[in-house]
N, C-alpha and C positions, 0 to 999 in steps of 0.2 A: 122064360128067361128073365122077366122083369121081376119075379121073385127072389132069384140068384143074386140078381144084381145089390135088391134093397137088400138079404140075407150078407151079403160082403160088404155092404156098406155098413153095417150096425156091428160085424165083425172087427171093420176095422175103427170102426167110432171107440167102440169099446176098447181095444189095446190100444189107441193114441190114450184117452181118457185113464185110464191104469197105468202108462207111463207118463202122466203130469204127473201122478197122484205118487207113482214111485218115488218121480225127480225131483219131487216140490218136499216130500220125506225129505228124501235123503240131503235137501238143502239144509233143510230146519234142522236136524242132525247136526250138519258141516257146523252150521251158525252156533249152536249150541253148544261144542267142543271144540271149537278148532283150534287152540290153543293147546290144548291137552296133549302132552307126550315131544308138545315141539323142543323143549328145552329138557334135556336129559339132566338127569342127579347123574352124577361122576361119581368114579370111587378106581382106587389104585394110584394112586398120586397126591403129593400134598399140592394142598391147594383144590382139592376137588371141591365143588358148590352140591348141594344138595335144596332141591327144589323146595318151595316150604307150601307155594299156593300157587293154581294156577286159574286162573275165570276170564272169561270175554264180558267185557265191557260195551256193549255196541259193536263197532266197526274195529276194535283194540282190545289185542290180546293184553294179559297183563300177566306176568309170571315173577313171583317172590323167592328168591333161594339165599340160602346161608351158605356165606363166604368164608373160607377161615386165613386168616393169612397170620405173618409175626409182627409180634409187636415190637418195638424200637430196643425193648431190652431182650429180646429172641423170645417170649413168650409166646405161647398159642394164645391166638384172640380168634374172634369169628365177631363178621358184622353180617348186616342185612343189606342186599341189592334187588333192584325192580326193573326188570326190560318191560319197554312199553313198545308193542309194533301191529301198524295193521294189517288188516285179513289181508288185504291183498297183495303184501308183502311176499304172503308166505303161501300163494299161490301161483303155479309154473314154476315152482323153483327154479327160481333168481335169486342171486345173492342180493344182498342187502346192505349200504353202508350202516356205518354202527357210528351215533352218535354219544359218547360217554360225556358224562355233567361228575366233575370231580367234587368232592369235599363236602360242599353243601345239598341238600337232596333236592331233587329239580323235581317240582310238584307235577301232580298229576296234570293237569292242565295244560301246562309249558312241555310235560312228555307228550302228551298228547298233538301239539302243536307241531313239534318238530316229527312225529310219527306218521299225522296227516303230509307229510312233506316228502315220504321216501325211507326213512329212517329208522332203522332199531336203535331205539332212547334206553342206554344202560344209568342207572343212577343208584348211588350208594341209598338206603334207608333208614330212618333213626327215630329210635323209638324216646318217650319220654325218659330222664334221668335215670327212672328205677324198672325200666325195661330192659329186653334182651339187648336191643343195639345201639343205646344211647351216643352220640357224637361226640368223639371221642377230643379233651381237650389238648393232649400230646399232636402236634402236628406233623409228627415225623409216624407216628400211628395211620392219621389221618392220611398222611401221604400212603403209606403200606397197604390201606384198605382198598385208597384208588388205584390201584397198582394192579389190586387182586380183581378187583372190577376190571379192569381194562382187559387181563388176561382170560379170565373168564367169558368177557364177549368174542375175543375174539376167537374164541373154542368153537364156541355157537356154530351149528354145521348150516344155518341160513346166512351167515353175515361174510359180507366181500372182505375178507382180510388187505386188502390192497386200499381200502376206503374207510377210512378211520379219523373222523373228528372228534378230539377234545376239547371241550367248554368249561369255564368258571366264572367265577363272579365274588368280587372281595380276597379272600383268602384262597378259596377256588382259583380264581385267575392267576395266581402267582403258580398253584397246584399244577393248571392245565400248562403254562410256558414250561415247565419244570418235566411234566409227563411227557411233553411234546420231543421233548430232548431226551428223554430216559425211555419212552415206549416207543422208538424209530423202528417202522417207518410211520408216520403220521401225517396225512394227508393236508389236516386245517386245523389251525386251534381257535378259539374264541377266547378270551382274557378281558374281564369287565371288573 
């Protein structure tokens, strides 16, 4: 009998040991991708976003997509936007509020800030003068873009539509008072 015993003992040592060795996989996996696939390219409507990048940063997913919205003289334009959110946001699905940073692009850092806090950080992107998405000096553009942004988050199939703060800063701020009124229902604005 005491052979049976130690034999079921090294039995079960072994299938604990091979399910760490599964679970601690399939973590490093999670960690490695988890970002990947959460934000869908659209298609079938204007105004759809198409994803441009997607990578984990540490504990923050970070996904880059091309927005296209019109320009103040009905033109096709397309800019660049960045959702910043962390992993554990986007686990148990639970919705998410959504913080959007109008006008000016809210660095990585300051996204990160407000993402450590509960938040999917939507924020416009802008590339130098002779780049794809340069910041546009028409401010009625600039309004159009955050517009497209805002709609665009709130597509997002992780984000609480019921929980939507807008933020600016300078020009932004007069943006965010402005979207607050034009994108209802809007929970909080910020204006600096």
């Amino acid at each position: 009998k005491p052979m049976g015993l130690r034999k079921l003992a090294v039995t079960a040592a072994i299938t604990l040991m091979t399910a760490v060795v599964l679970g601690a996989t399939a973590l490093l996996t999670l960690q490695g991708c988890f970002i990947q696939g959460v934000v869908p390219s659209e298609s079938g409507f204007e105004g759809a976003v198409t994803v441009v990048s997607e990578e984990s940063d540490g504990l923050f997913g970070v996904v880059t997509v091309r927005v296209p919205y019109k320009g103040v003289r009905g033109d096709a334009k397309t800019g660049l936007a960045r959702l910043v959110i962390h992993k554990s946001r986007l686990l148990g699905g639970k919705k998410t509020p959504a913080f959007c940073h109008v006008h000016y692009e809210k660095d990585a850092g300051g996204a990160k800030h407000w993402a450590r806090k509960g938040w999917a950080v939507f924020t416009a992107v802008y590339t130098p003068a002779d780049g794809e998405s340069p910041i546009d000096v028409s401010v009625g553009n600039g309004n159009n873009l955050a517009r497209a942004v805002i709609q665009w988050a709130r597509r997002c199939p992780f984000v609480d539509r019921s929980r939507l703060h807008i933020d600016g800063g300078s020009q932004g701020g007069y943006m965010a008072l402005e979207m607050s009124a034009d994108m209802f229902p809007v929970t909080s604005t910020t204006a600096d």
